[in-house]
C-alpha positions as CSV (number, residue, x, y, z in Angstrom):
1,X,41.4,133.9,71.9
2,X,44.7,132.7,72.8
3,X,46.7,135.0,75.8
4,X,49.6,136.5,74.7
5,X,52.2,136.7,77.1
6,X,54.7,139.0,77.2
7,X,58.6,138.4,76.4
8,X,59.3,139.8,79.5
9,X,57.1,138.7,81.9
10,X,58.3,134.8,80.5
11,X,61.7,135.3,80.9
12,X,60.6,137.6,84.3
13,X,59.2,134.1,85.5
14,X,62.4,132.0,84.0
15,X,64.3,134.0,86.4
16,X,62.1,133.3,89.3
17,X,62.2,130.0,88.8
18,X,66.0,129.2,88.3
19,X,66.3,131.7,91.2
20,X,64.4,129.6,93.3
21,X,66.3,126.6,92.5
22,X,69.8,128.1,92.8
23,X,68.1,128.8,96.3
24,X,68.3,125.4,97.9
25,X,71.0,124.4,97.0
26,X,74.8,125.8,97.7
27,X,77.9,124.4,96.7
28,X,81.5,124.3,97.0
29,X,84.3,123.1,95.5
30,X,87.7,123.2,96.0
31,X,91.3,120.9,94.6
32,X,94.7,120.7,96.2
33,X,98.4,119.1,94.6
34,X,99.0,116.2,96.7
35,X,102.2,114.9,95.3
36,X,105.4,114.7,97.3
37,X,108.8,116.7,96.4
38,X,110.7,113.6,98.4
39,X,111.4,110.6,97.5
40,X,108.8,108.1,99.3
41,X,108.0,104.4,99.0
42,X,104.3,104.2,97.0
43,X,101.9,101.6,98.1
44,X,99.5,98.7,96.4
45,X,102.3,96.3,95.3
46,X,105.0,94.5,97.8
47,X,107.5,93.9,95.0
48,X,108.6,97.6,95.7
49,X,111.8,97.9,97.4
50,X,112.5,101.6,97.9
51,X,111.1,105.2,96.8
52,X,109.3,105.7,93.8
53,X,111.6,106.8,90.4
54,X,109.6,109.8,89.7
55,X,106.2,111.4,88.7
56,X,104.4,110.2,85.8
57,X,101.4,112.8,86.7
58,X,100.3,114.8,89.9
59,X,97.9,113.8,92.3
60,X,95.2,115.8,94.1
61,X,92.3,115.4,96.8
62,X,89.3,117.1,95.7
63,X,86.2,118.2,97.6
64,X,83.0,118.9,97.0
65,X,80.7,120.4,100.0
66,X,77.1,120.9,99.3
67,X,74.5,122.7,101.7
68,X,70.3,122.8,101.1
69,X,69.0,125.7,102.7
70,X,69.5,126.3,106.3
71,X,71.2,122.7,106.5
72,X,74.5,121.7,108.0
73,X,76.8,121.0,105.2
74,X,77.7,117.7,103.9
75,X,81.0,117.0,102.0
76,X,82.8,114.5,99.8
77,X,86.5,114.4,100.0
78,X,88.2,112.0,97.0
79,X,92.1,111.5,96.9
80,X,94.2,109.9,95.2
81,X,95.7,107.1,96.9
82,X,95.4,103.5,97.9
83,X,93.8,103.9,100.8
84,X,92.9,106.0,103.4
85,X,92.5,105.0,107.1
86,X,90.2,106.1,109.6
87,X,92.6,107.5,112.0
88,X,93.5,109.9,108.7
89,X,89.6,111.4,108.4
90,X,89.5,111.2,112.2
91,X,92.3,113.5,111.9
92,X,90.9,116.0,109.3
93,X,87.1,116.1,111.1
94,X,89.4,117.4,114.2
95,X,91.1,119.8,111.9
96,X,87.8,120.9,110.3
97,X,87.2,121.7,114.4
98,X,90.4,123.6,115.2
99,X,89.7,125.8,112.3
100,X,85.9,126.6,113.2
101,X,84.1,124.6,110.9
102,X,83.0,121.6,112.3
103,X,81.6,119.2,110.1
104,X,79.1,116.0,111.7
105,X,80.7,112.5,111.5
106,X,77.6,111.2,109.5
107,X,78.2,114.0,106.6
108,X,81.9,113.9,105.9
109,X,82.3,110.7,103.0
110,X,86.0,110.4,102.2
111,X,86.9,108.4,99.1
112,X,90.6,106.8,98.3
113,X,90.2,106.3,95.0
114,X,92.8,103.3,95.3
115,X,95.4,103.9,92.7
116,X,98.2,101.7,93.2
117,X,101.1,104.6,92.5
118,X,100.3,106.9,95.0
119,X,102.6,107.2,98.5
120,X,102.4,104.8,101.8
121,X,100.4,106.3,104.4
122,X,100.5,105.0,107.8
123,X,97.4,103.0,108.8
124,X,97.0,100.9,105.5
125,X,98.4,97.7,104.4
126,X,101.4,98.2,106.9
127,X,102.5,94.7,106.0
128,X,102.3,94.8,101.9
129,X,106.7,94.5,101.8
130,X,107.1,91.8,104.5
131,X,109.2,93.6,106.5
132,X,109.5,96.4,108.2
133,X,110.7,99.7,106.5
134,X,114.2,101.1,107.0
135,X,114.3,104.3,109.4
136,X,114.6,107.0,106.5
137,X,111.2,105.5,104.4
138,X,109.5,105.2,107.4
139,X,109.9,109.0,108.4
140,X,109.5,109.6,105.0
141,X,106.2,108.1,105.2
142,X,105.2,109.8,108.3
143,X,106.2,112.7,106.5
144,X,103.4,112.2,103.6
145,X,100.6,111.0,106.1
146,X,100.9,113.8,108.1
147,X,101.6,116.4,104.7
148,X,98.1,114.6,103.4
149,X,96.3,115.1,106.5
150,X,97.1,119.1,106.1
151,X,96.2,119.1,102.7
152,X,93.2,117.4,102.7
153,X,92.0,119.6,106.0
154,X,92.7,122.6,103.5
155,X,91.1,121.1,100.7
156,X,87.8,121.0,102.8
157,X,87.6,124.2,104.4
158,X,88.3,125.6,101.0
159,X,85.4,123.7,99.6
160,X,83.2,124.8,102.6
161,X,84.3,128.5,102.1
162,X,83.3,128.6,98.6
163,X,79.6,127.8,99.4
164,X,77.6,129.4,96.9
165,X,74.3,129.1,95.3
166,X,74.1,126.2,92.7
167,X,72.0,124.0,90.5
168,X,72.5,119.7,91.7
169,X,71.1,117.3,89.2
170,X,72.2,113.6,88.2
171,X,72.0,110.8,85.8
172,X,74.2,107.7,84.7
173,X,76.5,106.7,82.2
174,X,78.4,103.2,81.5
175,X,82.2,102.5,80.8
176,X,83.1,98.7,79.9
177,X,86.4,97.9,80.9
178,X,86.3,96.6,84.2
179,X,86.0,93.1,84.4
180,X,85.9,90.3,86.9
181,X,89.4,89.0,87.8
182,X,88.4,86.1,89.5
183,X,89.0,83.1,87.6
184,X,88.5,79.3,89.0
185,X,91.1,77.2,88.0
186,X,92.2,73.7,89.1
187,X,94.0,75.0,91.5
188,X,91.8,77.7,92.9
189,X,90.6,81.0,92.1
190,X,93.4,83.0,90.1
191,X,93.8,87.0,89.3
192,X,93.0,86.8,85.7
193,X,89.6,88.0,83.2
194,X,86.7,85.8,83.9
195,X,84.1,87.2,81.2
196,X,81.5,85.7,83.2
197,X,81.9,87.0,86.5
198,X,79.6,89.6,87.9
199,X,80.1,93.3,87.2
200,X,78.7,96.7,87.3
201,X,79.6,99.1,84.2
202,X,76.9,101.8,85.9
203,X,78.8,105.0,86.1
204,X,76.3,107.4,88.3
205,X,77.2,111.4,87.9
206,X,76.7,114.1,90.2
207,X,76.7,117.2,88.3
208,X,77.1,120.9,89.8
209,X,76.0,124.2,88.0
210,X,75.6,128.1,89.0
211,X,72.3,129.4,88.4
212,X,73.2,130.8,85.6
213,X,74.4,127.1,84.5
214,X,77.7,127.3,84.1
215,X,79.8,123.6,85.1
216,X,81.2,123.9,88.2
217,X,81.6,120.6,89.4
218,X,81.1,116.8,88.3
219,X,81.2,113.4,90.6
220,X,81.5,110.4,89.2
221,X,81.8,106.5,90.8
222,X,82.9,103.3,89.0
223,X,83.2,99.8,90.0
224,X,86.8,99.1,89.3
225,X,90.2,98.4,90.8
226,X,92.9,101.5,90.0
227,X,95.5,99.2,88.8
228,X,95.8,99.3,85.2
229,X,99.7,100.3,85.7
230,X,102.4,99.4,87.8
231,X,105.2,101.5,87.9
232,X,107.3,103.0,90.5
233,X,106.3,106.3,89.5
234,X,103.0,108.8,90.9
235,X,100.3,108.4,88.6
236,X,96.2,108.5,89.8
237,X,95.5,105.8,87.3
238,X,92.1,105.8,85.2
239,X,90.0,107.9,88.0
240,X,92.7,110.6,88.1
241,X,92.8,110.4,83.7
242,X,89.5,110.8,83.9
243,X,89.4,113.7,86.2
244,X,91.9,115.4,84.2
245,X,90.2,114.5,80.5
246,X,86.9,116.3,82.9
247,X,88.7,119.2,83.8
248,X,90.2,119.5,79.9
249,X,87.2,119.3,78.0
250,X,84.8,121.9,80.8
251,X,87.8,124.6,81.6
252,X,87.2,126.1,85.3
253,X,85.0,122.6,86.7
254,X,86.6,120.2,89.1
255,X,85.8,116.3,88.9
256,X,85.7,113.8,91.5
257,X,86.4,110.0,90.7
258,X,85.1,107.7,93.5
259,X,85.2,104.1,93.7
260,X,82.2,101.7,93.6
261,X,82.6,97.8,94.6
262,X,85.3,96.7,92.0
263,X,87.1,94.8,94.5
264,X,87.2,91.9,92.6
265,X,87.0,94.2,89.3
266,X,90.2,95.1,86.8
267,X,90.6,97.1,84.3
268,X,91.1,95.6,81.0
269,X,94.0,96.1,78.9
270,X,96.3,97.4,81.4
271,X,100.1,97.5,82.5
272,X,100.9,100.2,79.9
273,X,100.7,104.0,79.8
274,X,98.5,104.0,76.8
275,X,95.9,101.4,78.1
276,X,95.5,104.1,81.5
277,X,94.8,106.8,79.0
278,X,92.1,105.0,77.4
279,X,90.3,104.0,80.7
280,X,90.5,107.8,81.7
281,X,89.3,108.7,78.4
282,X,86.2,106.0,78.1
283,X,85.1,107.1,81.6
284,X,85.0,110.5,80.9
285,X,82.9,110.0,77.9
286,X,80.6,107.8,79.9
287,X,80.6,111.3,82.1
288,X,79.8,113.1,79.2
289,X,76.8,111.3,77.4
290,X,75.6,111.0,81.0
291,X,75.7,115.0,81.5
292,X,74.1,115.1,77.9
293,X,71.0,113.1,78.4
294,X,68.5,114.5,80.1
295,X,68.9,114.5,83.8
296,X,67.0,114.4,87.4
297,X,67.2,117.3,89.6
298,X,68.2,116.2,93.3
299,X,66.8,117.7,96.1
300,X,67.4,117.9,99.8
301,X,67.2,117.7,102.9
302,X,69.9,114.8,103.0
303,X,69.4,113.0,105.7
304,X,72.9,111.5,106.8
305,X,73.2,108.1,109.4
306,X,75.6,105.8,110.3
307,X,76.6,102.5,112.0
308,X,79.3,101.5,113.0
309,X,79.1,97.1,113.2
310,X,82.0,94.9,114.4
311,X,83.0,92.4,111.6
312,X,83.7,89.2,113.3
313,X,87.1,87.3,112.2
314,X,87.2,83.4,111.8
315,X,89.2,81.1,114.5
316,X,92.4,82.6,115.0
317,X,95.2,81.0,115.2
318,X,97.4,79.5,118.2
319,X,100.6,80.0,119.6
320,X,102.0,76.8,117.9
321,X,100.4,77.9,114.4
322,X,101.9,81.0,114.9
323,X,105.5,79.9,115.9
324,X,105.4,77.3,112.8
325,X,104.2,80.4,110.3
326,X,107.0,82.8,112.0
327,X,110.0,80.4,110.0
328,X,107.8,80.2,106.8
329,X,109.9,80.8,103.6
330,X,107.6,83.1,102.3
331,X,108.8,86.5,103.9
332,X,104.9,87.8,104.0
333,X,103.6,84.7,106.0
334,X,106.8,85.1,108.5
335,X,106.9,88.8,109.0
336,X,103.0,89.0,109.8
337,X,103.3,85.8,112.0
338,X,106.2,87.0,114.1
339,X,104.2,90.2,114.6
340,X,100.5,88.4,116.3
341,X,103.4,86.2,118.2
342,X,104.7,89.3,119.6
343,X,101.6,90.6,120.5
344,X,101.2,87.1,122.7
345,X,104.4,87.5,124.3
346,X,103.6,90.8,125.5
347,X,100.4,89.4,126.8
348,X,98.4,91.5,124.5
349,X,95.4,90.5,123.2
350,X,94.5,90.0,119.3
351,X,91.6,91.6,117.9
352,X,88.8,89.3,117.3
353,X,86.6,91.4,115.1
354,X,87.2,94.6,112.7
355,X,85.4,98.3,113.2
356,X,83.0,99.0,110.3
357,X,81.1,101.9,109.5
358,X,78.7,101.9,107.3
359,X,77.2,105.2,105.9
360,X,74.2,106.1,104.0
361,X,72.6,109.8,102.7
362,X,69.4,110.0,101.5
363,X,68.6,112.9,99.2
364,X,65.0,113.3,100.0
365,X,63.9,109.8,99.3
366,X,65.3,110.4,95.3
367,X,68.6,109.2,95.7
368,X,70.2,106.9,98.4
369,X,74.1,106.8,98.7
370,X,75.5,103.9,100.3
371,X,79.1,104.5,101.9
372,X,81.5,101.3,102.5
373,X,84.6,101.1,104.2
374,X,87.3,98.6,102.1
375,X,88.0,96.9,99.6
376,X,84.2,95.7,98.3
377,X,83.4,93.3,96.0
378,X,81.1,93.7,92.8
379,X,78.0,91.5,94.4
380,X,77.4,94.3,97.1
381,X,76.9,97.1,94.7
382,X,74.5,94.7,92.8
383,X,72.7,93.5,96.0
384,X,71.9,97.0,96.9
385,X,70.6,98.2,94.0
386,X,68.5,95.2,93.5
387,X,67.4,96.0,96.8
388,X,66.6,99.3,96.6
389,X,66.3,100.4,92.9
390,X,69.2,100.9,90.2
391,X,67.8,103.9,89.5
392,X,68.0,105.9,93.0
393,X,70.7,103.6,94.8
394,X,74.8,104.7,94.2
395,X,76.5,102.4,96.3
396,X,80.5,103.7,97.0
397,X,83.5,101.6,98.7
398,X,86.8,102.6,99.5
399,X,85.3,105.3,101.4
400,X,85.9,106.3,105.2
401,X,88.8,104.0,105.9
402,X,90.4,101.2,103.8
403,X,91.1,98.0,106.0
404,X,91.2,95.0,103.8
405,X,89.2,93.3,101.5
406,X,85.5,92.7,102.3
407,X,84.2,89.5,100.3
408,X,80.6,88.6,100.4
409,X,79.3,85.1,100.8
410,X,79.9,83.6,97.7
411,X,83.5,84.8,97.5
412,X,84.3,83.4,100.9
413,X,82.7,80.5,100.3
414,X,85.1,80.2,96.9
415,X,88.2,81.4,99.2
416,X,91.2,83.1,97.5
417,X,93.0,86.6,97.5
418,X,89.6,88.6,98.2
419,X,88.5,86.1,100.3
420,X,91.4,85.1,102.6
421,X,95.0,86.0,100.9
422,X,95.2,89.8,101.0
423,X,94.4,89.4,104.8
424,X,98.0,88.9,105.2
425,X,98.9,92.4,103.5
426,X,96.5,94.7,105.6
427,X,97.9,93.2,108.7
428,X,94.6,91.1,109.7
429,X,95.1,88.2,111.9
430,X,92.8,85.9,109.8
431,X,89.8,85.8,107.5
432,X,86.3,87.1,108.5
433,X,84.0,84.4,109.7
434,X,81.1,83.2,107.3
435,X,78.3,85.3,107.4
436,X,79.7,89.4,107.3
437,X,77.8,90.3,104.0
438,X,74.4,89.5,106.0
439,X,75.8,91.7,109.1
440,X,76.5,94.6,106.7
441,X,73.5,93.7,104.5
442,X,71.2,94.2,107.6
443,X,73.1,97.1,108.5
444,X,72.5,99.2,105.5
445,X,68.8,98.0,105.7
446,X,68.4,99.5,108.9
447,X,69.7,103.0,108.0
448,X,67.8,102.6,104.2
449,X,64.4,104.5,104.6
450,X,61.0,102.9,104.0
451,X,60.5,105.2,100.6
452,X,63.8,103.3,99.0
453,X,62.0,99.5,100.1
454,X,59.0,100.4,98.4
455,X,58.9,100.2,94.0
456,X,59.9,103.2,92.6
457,X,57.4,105.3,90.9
């Protein structure tokens, strides 16, 4: 005879089970306005030559803590803007610390979601106008950098306070309109669609619930420049569409748009309003069928490391090279070569290698997050998960600080903007020597544990 259970006792066990779950997880999640009432000058394109005009559509910083069990918390910060530098997160971990909740180095992942209409902040391509600012912008600028330091301190410790028990799962979707920009011409390699360059058009979600399953929060990551539109007005471009297209269609959730390595990725159409609201709109269905399909529970402990490696630059320059480059026509060349002279003539030295942290959490051996400082192009993203699995491996740029573009082998080898050019912008005395990709490579291979080198199961 087949046992009869009762009704009760199964949804008695139901309970028990979703209660355990909710258990092991707690989350928090919290947004903030990040958009200026002054006038001040936005960053991402040096043709800009004074405030922005107005705002198209708010910005925000967004973040998401999550704790399993008795752990320390670990949190992801995303804001729209070009870039974020170190000195800024430095900045909120010691705020975190004033305020009583100190958060570990290793488990704090901020991510600029690169936007090119969001305000200057000091610390990040300082050099984009090829000249200094007049007095009033730059306070005005000091003004935002130290207003988005406070707000994203707030948004955190809001995010931390609203720890509660939740349900974490993920699974991936796809979008299709980044593309490869870099196309070889005859006379080198120009910004324009190359339909058979490398991409990635994997769009891993993060996905939040109570217990009782409502949405709470969703965190998404997609390997693309933010530069669909380029007008002097605020607007978070595709990932802050997206967020908002999120946050239509589930009422009460908050979503997160990260960047992956789309460094040398665009999105296609672009330079008008209703080619951004098509992005947005494409990547939030990618969210959707994603959230829709059946989807893997993530579990903890997350295990959080980092290293920090120092990116060697290639032959600097001398004195005479600089001298001739300080009279160049081109304002750029001439404004960043009178500045490395003036470092000579005060007898102070120029750097010879960049900072780099690399980051990595591993949820349990299920899921390994890779963390990147910088501009990133598309073949790191696709090393890695080669590497380690497409399945379990979310690699994320743009995340920690934002110091310039960080080409891999092949595009160095192939020179260009990503490989040499945009140095100029971020202040950087010269390109990276040959070989960084390798130095990074083994870097993330160190902190990558052996269950993610091994086939998965």
């Amino acid at each position: 005879m087949r046992p009869i259970f009762p009704k009760f006792a199964l949804l008695s066990a139901l309970a028990l089970l979703a209660g355990s779950a909710a258990a092991e997880w707690q989350a928090g999640v919290a947004k903030v306005d990040i958009t200026p009432d002054f006038p001040v000058r936005l960053s991402g394109y040096g043709s800009r030559t004074g405030p922005h005009e107005g705002v198209s559509m708010p910005i925000h910083a967004k973040a998401l803590a999550l704790r399993w069990e008795g752990d320390e918390p670990l949190v992801m910060l995303t804001v729209d803007n070009c870039g974020v530098p170190a000195a800024m997160r430095t900045a909120v971990l010691a705020g975190l610390q004033k305020a009583g909740q100190p958060l570990a180095n290793a488990r704090f992942a901020l991510h600029s979601s690169h936007t090119h209409c969001a305000p200057l902040v000091n610390g990040v391509l300082g050099f984009l106008f090829g000249e200094a600012l007049p007095a009033e912008e730059q306070a005005a600028v000091d003004r935002y950098t130290a207003l988005l330091t406070e707000r994203m301190t707030e948004v955190v410790l809001a995010a931390l306070k609203d720890l509660q028990p939740a349900l974490v799962d993920r699974g991936t979707g796809r979008a299709g309109f980044a593309l490869n920009r870099r196309l070889k011409t005859e006379t080198g390699y120009a910004n324009s669609p190359n339909y058979a360059g490398p991409r990635d058009h994997d769009l891993p979600v993060l996905r939040v619930r109570s217990p009782e399953g409502k949405l709470r929060a969703l965190f998404s990551s997609y390997a693309c420049h933010c530069t669909t539109l380029s007008i002097n007005h605020i607007h978070p471009d595709w990932a802050g569409t997206a967020q908002a297209e999120l946050e239509l269609r589930f009422p009460g959730a908050i979503a997160l748009t990260a960047i992956g390595c789309g460094a040398d990725q665009n999105p296609y159409p672009r330079r008008e309003m209703p080619h951004v609201t098509a992005h947005g709109v494409e990547l939030a269905k990618g969210v959707v069928a994603a959230i829709t399909q059946p989807m893997q529970p993530v579990h903890g402990p997350v295990t959080c490391r980092t290293k920090e490696l120092d990116l060697p630059f290639d032959t600097l320059p001398d004195r005479a090279e600089w001298q001739r480059r300080s009279t160049d026509k081109n304002k750029w060349t001439a404004h960043h070569a009178r500045h490395f002279l003036g470092l000579l003539e005060r007898n102070e030295s120029i750097p010879t290698q960049l900072p780099y942290l690399v980051q990595t959490w591993d949820f349990h051996g299920g899921l390994l997050m890779v963390q990147l400082p910088g501009e990133v192009v598309v073949d790191y993203g696709l090393r890695f998960k080669k590497a380690y699995g497409r399945d379990r491996t979310w690699v994320n740029a743009y995340t920690n600080d934002v110091p310039c573009y960080i080409p891999s082998q092949r595009v160095w080898e192939e020179g260009g903007y990503e490989a040499a050019g945009a140095m100029t912008y971020y202040g950087r005395p010269t390109r990276f020597a040959s070989g960084v990709e390798e130095l990074i490579a083994q870097a993330v291979d160190e902190l990558t544990p052996p269950a993610f080198k091994q086939p998965a199961h």
